[in-house]
KEGU-66405 format. One line per 4 residues: number of its first residue (from 1); their letters; for each residue x, y, z of C-alpha. Coordinates in steps of 0.05 Angstrom, whole numbers, plus 5000, padded with zeros to 4 digits. Example, Ala and Ser with C-alpha at 12.3 -4.5 7.8 and 13.67 -1.06 7.14 Angstrom:
<pts>
1) as) 5246:4910:5156; 5273:4979:5143;
</pts>
This chain:
<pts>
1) xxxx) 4902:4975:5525; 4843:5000:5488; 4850:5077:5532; 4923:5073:5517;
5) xxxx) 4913:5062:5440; 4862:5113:5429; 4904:5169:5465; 4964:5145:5430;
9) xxxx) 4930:5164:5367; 4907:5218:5394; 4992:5241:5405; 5011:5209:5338;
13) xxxx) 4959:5256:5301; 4983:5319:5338; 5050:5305:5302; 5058:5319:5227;
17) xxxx) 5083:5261:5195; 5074:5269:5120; 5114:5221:5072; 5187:5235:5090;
21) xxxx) 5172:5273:5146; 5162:5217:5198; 5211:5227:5248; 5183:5255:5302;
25) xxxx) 5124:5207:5295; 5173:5154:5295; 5198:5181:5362; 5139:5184:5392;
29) xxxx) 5119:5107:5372; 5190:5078:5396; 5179:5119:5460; 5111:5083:5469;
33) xxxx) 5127:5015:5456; 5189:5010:5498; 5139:5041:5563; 5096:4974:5544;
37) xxxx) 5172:4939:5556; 5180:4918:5480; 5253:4921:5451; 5258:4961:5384;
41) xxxx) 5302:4962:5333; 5301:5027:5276; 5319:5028:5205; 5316:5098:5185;
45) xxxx) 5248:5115:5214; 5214:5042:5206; 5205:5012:5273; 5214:4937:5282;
49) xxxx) 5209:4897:5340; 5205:4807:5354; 5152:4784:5397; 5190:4735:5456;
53) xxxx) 5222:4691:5454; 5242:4694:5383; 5258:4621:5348; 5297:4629:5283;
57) xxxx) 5264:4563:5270; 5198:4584:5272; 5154:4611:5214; 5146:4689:5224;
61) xxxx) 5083:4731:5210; 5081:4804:5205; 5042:4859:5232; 5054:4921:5185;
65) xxxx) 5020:4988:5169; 5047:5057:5163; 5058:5125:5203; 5066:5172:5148;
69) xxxx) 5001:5218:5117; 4989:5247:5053; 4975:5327:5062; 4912:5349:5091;
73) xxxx) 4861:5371:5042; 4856:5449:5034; 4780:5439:5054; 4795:5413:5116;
77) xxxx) 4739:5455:5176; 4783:5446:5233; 4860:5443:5249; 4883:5364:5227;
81) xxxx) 4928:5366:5276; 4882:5384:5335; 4850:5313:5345; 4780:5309:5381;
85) xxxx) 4725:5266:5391; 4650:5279:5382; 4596:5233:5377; 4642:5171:5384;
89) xxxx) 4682:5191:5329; 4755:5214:5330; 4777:5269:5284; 4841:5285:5251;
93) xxxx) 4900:5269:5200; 4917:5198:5188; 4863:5182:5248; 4827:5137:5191;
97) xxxx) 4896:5121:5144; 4926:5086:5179; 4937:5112:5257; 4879:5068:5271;
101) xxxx) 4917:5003:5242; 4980:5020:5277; 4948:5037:5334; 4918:4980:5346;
105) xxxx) 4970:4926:5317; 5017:4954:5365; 4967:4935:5427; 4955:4871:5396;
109) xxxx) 5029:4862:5386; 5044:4882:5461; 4985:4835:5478; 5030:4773:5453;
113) xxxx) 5093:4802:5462; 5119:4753:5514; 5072:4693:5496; 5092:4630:5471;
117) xxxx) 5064:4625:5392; 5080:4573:5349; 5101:4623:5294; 5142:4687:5302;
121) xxxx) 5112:4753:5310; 5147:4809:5276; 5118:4888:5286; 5139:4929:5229;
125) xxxx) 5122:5000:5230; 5132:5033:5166; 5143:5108:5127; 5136:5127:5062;
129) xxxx) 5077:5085:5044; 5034:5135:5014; 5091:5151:4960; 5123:5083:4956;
133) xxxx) 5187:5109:4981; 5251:5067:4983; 5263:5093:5043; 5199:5054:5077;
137) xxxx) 5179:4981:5066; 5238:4969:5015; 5286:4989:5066; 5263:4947:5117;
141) xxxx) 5255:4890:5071; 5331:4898:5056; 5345:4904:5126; 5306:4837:5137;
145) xxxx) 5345:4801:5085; 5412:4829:5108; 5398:4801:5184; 5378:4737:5144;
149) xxxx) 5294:4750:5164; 5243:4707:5124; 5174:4743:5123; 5122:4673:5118;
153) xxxx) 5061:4716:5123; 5038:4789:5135; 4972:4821:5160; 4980:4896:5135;
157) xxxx) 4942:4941:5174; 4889:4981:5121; 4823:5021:5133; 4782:4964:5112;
161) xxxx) 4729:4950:5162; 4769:4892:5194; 4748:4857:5139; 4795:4819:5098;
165) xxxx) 4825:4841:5033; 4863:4778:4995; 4882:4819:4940; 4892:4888:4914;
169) xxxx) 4929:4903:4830; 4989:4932:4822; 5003:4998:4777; 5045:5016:4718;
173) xxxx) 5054:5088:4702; 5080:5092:4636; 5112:5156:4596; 5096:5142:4521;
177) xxxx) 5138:5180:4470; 5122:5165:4397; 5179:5195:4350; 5169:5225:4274;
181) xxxx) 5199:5276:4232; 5187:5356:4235; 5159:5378:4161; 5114:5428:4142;
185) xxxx) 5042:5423:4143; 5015:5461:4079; 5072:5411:4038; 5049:5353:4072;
189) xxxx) 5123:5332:4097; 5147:5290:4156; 5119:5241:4194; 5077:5256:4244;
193) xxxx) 5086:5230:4315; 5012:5245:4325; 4988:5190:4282; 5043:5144:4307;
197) xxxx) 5015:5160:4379; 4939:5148:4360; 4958:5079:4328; 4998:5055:4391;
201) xxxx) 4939:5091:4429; 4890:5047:4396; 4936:4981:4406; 4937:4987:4474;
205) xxxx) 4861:5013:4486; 4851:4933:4451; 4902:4901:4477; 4884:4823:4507;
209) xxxx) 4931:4786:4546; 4934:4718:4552; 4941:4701:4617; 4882:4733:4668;
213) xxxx) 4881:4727:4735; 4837:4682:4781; 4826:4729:4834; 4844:4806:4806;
217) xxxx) 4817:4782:4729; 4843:4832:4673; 4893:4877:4673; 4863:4956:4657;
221) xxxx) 4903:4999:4609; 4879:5078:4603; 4906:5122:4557; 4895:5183:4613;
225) xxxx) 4938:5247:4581; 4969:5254:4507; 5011:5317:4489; 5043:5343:4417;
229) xxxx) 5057:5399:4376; 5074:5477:4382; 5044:5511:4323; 4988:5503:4271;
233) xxxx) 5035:5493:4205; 5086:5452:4236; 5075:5372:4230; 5100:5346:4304;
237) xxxx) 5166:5302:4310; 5153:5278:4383; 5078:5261:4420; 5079:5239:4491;
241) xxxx) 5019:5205:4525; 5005:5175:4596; 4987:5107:4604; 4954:5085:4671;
245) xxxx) 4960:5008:4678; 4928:4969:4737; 4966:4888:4728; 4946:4835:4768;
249) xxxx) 4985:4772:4791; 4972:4730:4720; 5052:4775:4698; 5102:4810:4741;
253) xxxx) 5104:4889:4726; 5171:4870:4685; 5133:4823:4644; 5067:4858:4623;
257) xxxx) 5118:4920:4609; 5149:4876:4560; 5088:4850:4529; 5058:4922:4514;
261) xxxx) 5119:4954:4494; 5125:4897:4436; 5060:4920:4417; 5069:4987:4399;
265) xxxx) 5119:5032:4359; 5124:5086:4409; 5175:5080:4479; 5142:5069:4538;
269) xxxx) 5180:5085:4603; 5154:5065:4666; 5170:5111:4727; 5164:5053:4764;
273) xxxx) 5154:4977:4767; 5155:4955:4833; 5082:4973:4857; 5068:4890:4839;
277) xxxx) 5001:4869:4845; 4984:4821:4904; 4937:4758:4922; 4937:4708:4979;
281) xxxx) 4916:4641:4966; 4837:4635:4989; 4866:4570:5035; 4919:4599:5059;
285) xxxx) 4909:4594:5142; 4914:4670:5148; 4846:4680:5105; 4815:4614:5119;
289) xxxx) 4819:4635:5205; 4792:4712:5175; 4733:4676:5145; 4723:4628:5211;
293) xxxx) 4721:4694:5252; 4661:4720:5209; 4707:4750:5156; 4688:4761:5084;
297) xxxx) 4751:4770:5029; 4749:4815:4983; 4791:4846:4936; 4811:4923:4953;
301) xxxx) 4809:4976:4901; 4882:5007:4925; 4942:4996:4940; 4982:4985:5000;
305) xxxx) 5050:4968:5031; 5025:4897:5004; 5044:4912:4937; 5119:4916:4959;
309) xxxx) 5121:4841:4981; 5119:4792:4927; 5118:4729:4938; 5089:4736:5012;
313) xxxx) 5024:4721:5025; 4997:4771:5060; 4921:4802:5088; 4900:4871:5085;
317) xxxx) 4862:4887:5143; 4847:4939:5186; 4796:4997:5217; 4771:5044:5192;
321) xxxx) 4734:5061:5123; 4775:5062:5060; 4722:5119:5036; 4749:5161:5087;
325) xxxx) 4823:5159:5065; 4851:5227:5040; 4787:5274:5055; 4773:5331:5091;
329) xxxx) 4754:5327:5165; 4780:5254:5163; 4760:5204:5228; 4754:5137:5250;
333) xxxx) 4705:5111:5305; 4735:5103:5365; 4703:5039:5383; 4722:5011:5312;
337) xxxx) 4794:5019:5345; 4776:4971:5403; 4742:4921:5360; 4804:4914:5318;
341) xxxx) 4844:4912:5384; 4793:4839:5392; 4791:4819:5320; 4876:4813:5316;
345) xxxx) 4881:4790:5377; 4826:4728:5357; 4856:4725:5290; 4928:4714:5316;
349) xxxx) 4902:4663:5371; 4858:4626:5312; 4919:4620:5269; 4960:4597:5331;
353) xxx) 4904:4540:5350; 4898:4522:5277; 4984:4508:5272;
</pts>
């Protein structure tokens, strides 16, 4: 299985598959997995397939990454799409994030596929992770709650070094617009949205929460772009400024929204509030058989198809480097593939013996 996995990647990179663009990759995976004999069921282009013999009854666990890529670097020194190895190492677009993880979940998937477990064991293959689409993990999430599908647990396949990640924060993007009046400068009229901006500016750069997290600790606000006026002699009606916010598990997305928009005078819009931040309980069985297989949690530094699950306790882990995500001449050592191939496969029979 190992041969088969690495030249698999080897086809999958040779396909463009950027965000939205996974089709053919999609194709290509489907084709695969039914040669190994698995049954697979599509939503859009997520692939999704039950280990045998599937027991409604039985907890399930999940075995996710993603097939899309963000777009190669302009400083790439070689065509992304023309894998190769050298020196052990195999080189090419989404070789490192995350072909390596699906890669080798799928083998470890086909591995159990018609093995008696005491759990479920759900492959989900998904698209649109590197722009949180709703077309990718969302979809298939309402797909699983459609066919009445309870996700227990999830192992989501990230460049990580196999080792395991127990939680990563979630991210607010917010569009701040303070609002005062237009008046001219030299006779000192209006009310400037400037000033209004730098106040709410300043109440959010000191902002405390209450509640902090165990695991992720406080949540980071940034003030990261601010934008007003037209002319010298005009005093500005509107200011707009970007807030970056990084939560953590201690509020919901919805709720530390809230909080900070109570704070200030000025309208903050989020463009989004459903990258949630993530943590798995340290004795949960999934991290407590990582750490009995040598495994050392930590918390990761970005985000994944993990954030879209709330309420699932779910491991990041996977080959691969997370330094080499989204660079130039990207690669992933082809014997970091096989070891993964081992590591799920002793995970998955560690949190079978421990059941």
């Amino acid at each position: 299985m190992k041969i088969q996995a690495v030249d698999l990647l080897k086809s999958l990179i040779a396909i463009p598959s950027l965000s939205r663009q996974e089709q053919e990759a999609a194709d290509l995976l489907q084709g695969w997995l039914a040669d190994q004999g698995v049954g697979v069921h599509r939503t859009l282009n997520n692939l999704w397939s039950f280990a045998l013999p599937y027991d409604p009854k039985k907890p399930t666990l999940m075995l996710n990454s993603h097939i899309d890529t963000v777009k190669p670097s302009p400083s790439y020194t070689f065509d992304p799409y023309k894998p190769f190895v050298t020196e052990g190492k195999l080189y090419g677009l989404g070789s490192n994030d995350a072909g390596a993880s699906v890669v080798a979940l799928a083998a470890t998937f086909c591995n159990f596929y018609n093995k008696e477990l005491p759990f479920n064991l759900l492959l989900a293959l998904s698209t649109e992770e590197e722009i949180s689409g709703e077309h990718g993990m969302r979809a298939l999430l309402a797909k699983f709650k459609e066919r009445g599908i309870t996700i227990d647990a999830a192992i989501v396949g990230e460049p990580t070094l196999m080792q395991p990640a127990i939680a990563e924060r979630g991210l607010l993007v917010l569009d701040g617009e303070a609002t005062g009046k237009a008046g001219h400068a030299a006779r000192n009229e209006g009310i400037n949205a400037i000033y209004i901006a730098i106040d709410d500016i300043n109440k959010l750069r000191n902002f405390k929460f209450e509640k902090e997290s165990e695991i992720l600790g406080p949540i980071n606000i940034n003030v990261t772009k601010i934008e007003a006026g037209s002319i010298h002699n005009v005093v500005p009606d509107k200011c707009t400024f970007i807030v970056d916010v990084r939560t953590t598990d201690a509020y919901t997305n919805t709720e530390t929204l809230a909080l900070l928009q109570d704070a200030v005078q000025s309208k903050l819009i989020p463009r989004s509030t459903h990258i949630a931040a993530s943590a798995i309980d340290q004795k949960h069985p999934l991290v407590q058989a990582a750490i009995d297989l040598g495994g050392e949690p930590f918390v990761s530094p970005t985000t994944s198809d993990m954030a879209l699950m709330p309420g699932v306790p779910t491991l990041k882990m996977g080959p691969g480097d997370s330094a080499r995500s989204h660079t130039a001449d990207e690669f992933v050592y082809v014997a970091e593939i096989d070891d993964a191939i081992q590591k799920y496969i002793a995970l998955i029979n560690k949190l079978a013996h421990n059941a």
